[in-house]
Phi, psi and omega in degrees: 000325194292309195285009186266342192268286175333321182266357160325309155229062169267302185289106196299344186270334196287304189317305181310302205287358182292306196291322166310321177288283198314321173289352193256304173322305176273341165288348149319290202270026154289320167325294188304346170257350179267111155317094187310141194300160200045077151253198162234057194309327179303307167296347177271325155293324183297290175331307197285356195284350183254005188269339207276355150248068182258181174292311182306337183271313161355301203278351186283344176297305182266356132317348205027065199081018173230022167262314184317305165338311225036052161315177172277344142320337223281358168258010175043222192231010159314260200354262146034282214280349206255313178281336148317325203258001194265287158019270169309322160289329160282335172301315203280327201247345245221051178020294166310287162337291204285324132335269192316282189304033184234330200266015166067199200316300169315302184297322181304322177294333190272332137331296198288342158325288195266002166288309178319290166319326158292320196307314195251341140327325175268342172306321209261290164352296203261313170327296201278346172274324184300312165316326185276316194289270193335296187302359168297314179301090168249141184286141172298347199278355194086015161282195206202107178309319173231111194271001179233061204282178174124200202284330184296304168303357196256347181283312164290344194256314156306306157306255179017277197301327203300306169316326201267004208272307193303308164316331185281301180334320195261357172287319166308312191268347155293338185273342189251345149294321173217015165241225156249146161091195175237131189305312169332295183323307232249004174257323172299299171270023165271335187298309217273325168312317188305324212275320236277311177316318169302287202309321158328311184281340160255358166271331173290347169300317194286306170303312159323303206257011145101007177267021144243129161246205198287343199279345166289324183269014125317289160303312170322280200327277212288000166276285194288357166266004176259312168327294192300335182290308180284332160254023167245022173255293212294335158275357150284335184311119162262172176197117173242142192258134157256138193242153189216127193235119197291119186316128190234149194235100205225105204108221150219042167260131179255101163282150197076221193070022189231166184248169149232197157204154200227119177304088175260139195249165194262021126253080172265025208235307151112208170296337201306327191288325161301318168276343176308308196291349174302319187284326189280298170308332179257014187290315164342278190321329170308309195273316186301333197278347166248040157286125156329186167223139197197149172337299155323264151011255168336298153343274193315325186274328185303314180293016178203044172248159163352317188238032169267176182263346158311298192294329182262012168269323185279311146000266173314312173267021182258315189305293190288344184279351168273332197270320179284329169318299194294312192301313170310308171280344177291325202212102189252128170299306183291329174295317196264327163311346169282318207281330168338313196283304175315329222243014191077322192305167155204158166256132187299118147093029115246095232294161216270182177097220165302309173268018143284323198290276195330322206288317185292337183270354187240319193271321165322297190303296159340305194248018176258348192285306172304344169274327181279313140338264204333294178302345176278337170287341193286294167325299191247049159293269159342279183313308175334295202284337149322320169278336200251307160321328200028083160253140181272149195308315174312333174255309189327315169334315172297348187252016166166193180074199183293304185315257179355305160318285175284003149287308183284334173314280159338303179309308177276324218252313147270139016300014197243321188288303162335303181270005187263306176326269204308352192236351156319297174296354177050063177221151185296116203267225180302325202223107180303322188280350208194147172257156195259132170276126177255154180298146201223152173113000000 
């Protein structure tokens, strides 16, 4: 291992981009510490402690801290990911969309056109609601998260977040031009990394002061490396169909003729059925938490706070119903039994057309149903050992849900970019028996 990391930077162009990526990164989280201008941060930190398993926390995850902050960050690279997933949706309904993603490299320039333009319409769009939520905040004591509210500030905070969303865009796509991995990804996942030192530090407390012992934070370990051991099987996981392609004679040349196989992975819906189903639970909590408080009340949030059996059973079946939903559009069966059939290909002993679409649609529904479990155990892990454990939630996070997911993901995805640079180079990469697969699709 010592010596796979020495040859990472024996190569000088593999060394650059490494070193670039790490530098785009940490000017990211320096972003995440710079404060729009007229907050009050002490009250606004104070304001968010009741916020934080909100719909606001949801988003402060994938901001990486830096919407509580209100950073100039503070909308993070969401915009980003939200005009991507609309994108992607009007592509599934929408004639046009779906010509573009047909149309190779051009339709791709043109797509990534108009995410950017959503990119900054939901910015200017989401800037101005967070300015209207801030001017909101009040403290019991009578402070004020913006302590000068009005048209200026909602106009500087608009300019501010609008500006910096569009910059975390453009820090990605410098990382996907001239660094490793994908910038987007590798920007989520330093935010979500960041959280992991606090939270260390306060389990090492907990422990220093005799309220953990050691045979617990043992088991804690061996819990989360066996989770993690099971969602890098389940984003590797596969199911591969062999495919067979009939010989075509063009010239005198012979094309086909070969077997293959062609590789359906068993979580193709990926993280997204978490966070969607994150966003659908917490909007109650969201809505109940600017409620009077009343009896009723009081009721409704217990039933849809973190450590009800409500929460977590619906929870779960939200999950599983986003992940064959994402999967549907993610993998459509009658497009790839068409392009098989253009391309010669069939599968043995089945005929091309309709029943290859019918055959990939029966085997998909078949291996989306154990991922989509699965991901709902993933899901509601963290909350189980926050309530039965009394983990704070800050570490717990870490043993399962999205933050985890897109962690182990990101990961396997550069070391995946790495090793394809090292063995290009005929150097070994991290794992001598095998090369590690990164995610595709």
């Amino acid at each position: 291992m010592i010596e796979t990391f020495r040859n990472v930077f024996k190569i000088p162009e593999l060394r650059r981009r490494i070193l670039f990526t790490l530098m785009i990164l940490g000017i990211e989280r320096i972003g995440t510490h710079v404060v729009t201008p007229g907050i009050d941060a002490a009250a606004l930190a104070e304001g968010f402690k009741s916020l934080q398993n909100t719909l606001f926390g949801l988003y402060d995850l994938f901001a990486g801290g830096a919407f509580k902050k209100a950073a100039v960050f503070g909308l993070g690279i969401m915009p980003y990911i939200s005009a991507s997933i609309i994108i992607q949706l009007l592509g599934a309904v929408i004639p046009y969309f779906q010509k573009l993603q047909k149309e190779g490299e051009e339709g791709r320039k043109k797509i990534t056109q108009y995410t950017r333009y959503g990119t900054l319409i939901i910015s200017a769009m989401q800037s101005f609601g967070v300015a209207i939520f801030l001017q909101s905040i009040h403290l019991p004591d009578g402070r004020l998260a913006v302590p000068n509210p009005g048209i200026g500030f909602e106009l500087l905070t608009m300019v501010s977040m609008t500006a910096g969303t569009m910059l975390i865009m453009w820090l990605g796509e410098q990382i996907d031009d001239r660094g490793v991995g994908n910038g987007i990804s590798l920007i989520i996942f330093i935010g979500i990394i960041a959280r992991l030192p606090q939270a260390l530090i306060a389990e090492y407390q907990q422990f220093s002061v005799g309220q953990r012992g050691l045979l617990t934070e043992i088991f804690l370990l061996a819990l989360a490396l066996a989770i993690i051991y099971f969602i890098v099987l389940l984003t590797e996981g596969t199911r591969k169909i062999p495919v067979q392609y009939a010989k075509r004679v063009v010239g005198r040349k012979v094309y086909g003729g070969v077997n293959t196989h062609f590789p359906m992975k068993v979580n193709t819906a990926g993280v997204m059925p978490i966070i969607f189903a994150q966003a659908i639970m917490f909007v109650p909590t969201t809505m109940l938490t600017f409620l009077p408080e009343s009896e009723f009340m009081i009721s409704m949030q217990h039933l849809f706070s973190m450590d009800s059996w409500f929460y977590w059973i619906s929870y779960g079946i939200i999950i599983v119903f986003f992940t064959y939903f994402y999967t549907a559009i993610a993998l459509n069966p009658v497009e790839v039994a068409d392009n098989l059939k253009k391309q010669g290909g069939f599968i043995p002993g089945v005929r091309p057309g309709k029943k290859t679409s019918e055959y990939l649609d029966r085997i998909l529904t078949r291996i989306t149903l154990p991922a989509s479990i699965f991901l709902a155990i993933v899901a509601i892990i963290p909350a189980m050992l926050a309530k039965w454990a009394h983990i704070p939630y800050s570490l717990a996070s870490f043993f399962g849900g999205t933050g985890l997911l897109i962690i182990v993901g990101v990961a396997l995805d550069f070391l995946q970019q790495v090793e394809s640079h090292l063995f290009m180079r005929h150097y070994d990469g991290f794992m001598k028996s095998g090369k590690i697969r990164g995610r595709r699709g």
